[in-house]
C-alpha positions as CSV (number, residue, x, y, z in Angstrom):
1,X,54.2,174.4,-191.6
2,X,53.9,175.8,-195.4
3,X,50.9,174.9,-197.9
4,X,53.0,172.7,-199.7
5,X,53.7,170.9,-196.7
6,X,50.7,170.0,-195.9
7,X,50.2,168.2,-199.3
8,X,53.4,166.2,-198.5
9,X,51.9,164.8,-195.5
10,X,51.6,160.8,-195.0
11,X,48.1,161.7,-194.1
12,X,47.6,161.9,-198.0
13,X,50.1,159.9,-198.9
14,X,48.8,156.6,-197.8
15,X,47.3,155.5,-200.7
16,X,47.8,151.6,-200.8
17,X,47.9,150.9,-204.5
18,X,46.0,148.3,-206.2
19,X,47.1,146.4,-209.4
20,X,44.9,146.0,-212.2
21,X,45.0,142.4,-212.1
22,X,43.3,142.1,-208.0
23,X,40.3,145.0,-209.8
24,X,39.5,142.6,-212.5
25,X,39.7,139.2,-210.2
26,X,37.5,141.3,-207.6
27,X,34.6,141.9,-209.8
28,X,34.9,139.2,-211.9
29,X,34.1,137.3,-208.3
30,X,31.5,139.4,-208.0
31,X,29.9,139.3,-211.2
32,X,29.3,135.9,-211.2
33,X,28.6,135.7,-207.5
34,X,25.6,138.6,-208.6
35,X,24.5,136.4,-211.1
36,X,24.0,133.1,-208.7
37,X,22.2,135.5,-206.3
38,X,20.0,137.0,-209.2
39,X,19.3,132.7,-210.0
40,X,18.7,132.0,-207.1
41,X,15.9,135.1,-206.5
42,X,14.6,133.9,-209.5
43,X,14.4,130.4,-208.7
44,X,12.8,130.8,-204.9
45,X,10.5,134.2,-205.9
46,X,7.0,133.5,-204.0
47,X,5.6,137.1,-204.6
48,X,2.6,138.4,-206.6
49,X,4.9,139.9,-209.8
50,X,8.6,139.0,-210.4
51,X,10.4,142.4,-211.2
52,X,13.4,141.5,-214.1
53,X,14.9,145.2,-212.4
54,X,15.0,144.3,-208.8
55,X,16.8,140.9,-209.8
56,X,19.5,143.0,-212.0
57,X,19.9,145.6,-208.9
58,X,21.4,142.9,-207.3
59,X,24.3,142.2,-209.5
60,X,25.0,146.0,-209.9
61,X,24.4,146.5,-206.0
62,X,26.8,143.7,-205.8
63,X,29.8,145.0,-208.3
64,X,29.5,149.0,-206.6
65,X,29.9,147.9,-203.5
66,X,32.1,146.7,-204.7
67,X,34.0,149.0,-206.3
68,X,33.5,151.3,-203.1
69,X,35.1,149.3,-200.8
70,X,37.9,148.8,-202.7
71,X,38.8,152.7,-203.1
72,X,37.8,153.3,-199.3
73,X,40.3,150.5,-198.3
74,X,43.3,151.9,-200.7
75,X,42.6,156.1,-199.1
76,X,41.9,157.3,-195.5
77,X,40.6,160.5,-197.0
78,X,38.6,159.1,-199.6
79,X,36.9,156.6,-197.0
80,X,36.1,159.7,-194.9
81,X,34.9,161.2,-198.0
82,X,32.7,158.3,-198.7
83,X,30.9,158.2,-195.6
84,X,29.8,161.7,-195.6
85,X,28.7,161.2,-199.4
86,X,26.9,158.1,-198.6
87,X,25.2,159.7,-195.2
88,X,23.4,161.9,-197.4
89,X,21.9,159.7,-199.7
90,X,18.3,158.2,-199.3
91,X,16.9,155.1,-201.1
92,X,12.8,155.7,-201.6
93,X,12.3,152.6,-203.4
94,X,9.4,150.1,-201.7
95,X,10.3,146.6,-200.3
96,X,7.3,144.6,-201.7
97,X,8.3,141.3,-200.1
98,X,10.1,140.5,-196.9
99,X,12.8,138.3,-198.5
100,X,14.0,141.0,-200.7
101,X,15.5,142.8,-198.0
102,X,17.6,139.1,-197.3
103,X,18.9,139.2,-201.2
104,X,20.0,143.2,-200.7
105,X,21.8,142.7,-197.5
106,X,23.3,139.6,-199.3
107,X,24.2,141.6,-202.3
108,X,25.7,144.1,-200.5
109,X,27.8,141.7,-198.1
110,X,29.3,140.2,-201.2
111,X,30.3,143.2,-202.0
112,X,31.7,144.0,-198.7
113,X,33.7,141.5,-198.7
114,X,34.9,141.1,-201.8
115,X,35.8,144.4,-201.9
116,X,38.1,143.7,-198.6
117,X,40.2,140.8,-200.3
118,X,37.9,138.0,-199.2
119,X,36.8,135.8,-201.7
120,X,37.3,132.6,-200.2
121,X,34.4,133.9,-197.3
122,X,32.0,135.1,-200.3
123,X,32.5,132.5,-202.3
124,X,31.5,129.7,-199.6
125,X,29.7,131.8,-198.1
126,X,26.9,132.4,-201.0
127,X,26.7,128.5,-201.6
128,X,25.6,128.0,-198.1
129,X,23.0,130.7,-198.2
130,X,22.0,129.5,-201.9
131,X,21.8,126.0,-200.5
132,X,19.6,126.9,-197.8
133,X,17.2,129.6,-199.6
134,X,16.4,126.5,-202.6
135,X,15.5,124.2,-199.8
136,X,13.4,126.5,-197.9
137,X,11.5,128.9,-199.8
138,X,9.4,126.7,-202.3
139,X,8.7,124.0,-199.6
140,X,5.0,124.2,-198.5
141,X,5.4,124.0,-194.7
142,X,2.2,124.9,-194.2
143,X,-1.4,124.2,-196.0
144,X,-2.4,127.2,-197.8
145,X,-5.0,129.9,-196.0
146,X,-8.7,130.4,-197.4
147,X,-11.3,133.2,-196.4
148,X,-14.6,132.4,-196.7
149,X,-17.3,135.1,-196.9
150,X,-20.8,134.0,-196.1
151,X,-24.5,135.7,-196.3
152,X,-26.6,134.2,-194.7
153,X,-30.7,135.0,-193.9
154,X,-31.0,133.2,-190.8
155,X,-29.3,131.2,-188.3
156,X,-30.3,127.6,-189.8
157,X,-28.7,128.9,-193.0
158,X,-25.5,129.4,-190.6
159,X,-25.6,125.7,-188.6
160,X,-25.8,124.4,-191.8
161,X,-23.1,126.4,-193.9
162,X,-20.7,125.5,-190.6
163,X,-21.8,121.9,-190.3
164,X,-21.0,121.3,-194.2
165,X,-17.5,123.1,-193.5
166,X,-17.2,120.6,-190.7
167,X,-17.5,117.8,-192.9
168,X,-15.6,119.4,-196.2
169,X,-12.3,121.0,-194.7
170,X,-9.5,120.3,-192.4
171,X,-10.0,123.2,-190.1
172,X,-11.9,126.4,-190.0
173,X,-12.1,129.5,-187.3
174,X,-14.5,131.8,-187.4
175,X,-12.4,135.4,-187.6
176,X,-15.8,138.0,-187.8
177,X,-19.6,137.8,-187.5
178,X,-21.9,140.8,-188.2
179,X,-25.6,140.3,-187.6
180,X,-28.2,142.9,-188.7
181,X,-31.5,143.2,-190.0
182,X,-30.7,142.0,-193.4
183,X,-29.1,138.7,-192.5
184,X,-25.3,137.6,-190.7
185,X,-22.5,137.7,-192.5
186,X,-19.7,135.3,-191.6
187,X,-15.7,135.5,-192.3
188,X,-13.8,132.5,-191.6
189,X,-10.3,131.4,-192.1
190,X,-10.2,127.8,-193.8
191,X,-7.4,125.1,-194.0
192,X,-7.7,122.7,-196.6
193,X,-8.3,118.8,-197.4
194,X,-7.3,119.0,-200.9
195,X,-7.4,121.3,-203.5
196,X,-10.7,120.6,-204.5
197,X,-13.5,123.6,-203.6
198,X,-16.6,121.8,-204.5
199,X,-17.7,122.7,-201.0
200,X,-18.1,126.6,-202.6
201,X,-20.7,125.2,-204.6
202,X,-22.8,123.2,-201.9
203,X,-22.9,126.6,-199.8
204,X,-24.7,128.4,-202.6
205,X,-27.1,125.5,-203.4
206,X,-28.5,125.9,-199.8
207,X,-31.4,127.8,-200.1
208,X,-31.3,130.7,-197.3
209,X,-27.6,131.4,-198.3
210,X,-27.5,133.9,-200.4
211,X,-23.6,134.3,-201.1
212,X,-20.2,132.6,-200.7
213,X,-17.2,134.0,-201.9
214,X,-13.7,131.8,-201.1
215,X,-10.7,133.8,-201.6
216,X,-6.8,132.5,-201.2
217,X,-4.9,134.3,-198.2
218,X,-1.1,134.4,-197.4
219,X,-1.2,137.1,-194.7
220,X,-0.2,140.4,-197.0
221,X,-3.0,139.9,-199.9
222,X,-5.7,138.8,-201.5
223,X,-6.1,137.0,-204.7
């Protein structure tokens, strides 16, 4: 076998062509399928800060993959190429809530499968995953978490500050207690009647209490 036969081998010759018109209708899907994602994490966004960047990484996640699936699909080489490219490559950027790791593997589906001819499967496919995000992520399924932080001198000031609870919230647990020479300190984890907090400002009015501090909880942070 000569050099130049091995450049006329089918190996590199299978190349399955793609017209411009199936590019353009490909990422024109996926534009506006990257778009209805980046609505919809807008619309159902529950975290601390919304990041404008992380929204528009979706689209552009969306249309590269894309892009890449389409050349992999058209060139055995280059997909072997691209796999060896792509093993070497490492992403350092922090996942600061648990759903955005839902809207990259959804951005990256759609790209998938776009990229493999089927639009029909992305197109449904994203309305019934919109449908159900809308519906579930801004419905309050549970009451909202409260910490209470107590100082108290003295055990009355305790049976009092718990009896008051008793009488002013749904529920409360008692997570931590530290007793010392200085007083008890009490941490507990309140669900609530109603949004009101007077209750804050009875603790503090009994005498042998000497702080209250009520701070909203969701399980990651404080606010």
């Amino acid at each position: 076998m000569t050099f130049q036969d091995v450049f006329k081998s089918s190996f590199f010759e299978s190349v399955t062509e793609f017209s411009i018109t199936d590019i353009l209708i490909g990422m024109l899907f996926t534009f506006v399928i990257g778009l209805f994602i980046f609505v919809i994490y807008k619309k159902t966004f529950t975290g601390v800060m919304y990041s404008t960047g992380f929204a528009m990484t979706l689209v552009g996640l969306s249309l590269v993959t894309t892009l890449v699936i389409m050349a992999v699909t058209s060139n055995v080489v280059l997909s072997l190429g691209m796999v060896g490219a792509l093993s070497i490559v490492r992403f350092r950027a922090a996942i600061k809530e648990p759903m955005e790791i839902v809207y990259l593997f959804w951005a990256i589906a759609i790209g998938i499968v776009i990229g493999a001819g089927m639009i029909p499967l992305a197109v449904i496919g994203s309305v019934i995953i919109g449908v159900i995000l809308l519906v579930f992520a801004n419905r309050n399924l549970y009451d909202n978490a409260y910490i209470l932080i107590l100082n108290c001198k003295n055990q009355k000031a305790e049976e009092a500050a718990l009896s008051l609870l008793d009488q002013s919230v749904k529920r409360h647990v008692i997570k931590s207690k530290t007793v010392n020479a200085s007083g008890i300190e009490l941490t507990a984890e309140l669900r609530m009647k109603d949004a009101s907090t007077a209750f804050v400002n009875q603790l503090n009015c009994i005498s042998e209490i000497e702080n209250a501090t009520l701070v909203s909880y969701n399980g990651e942070y404080m606010s």
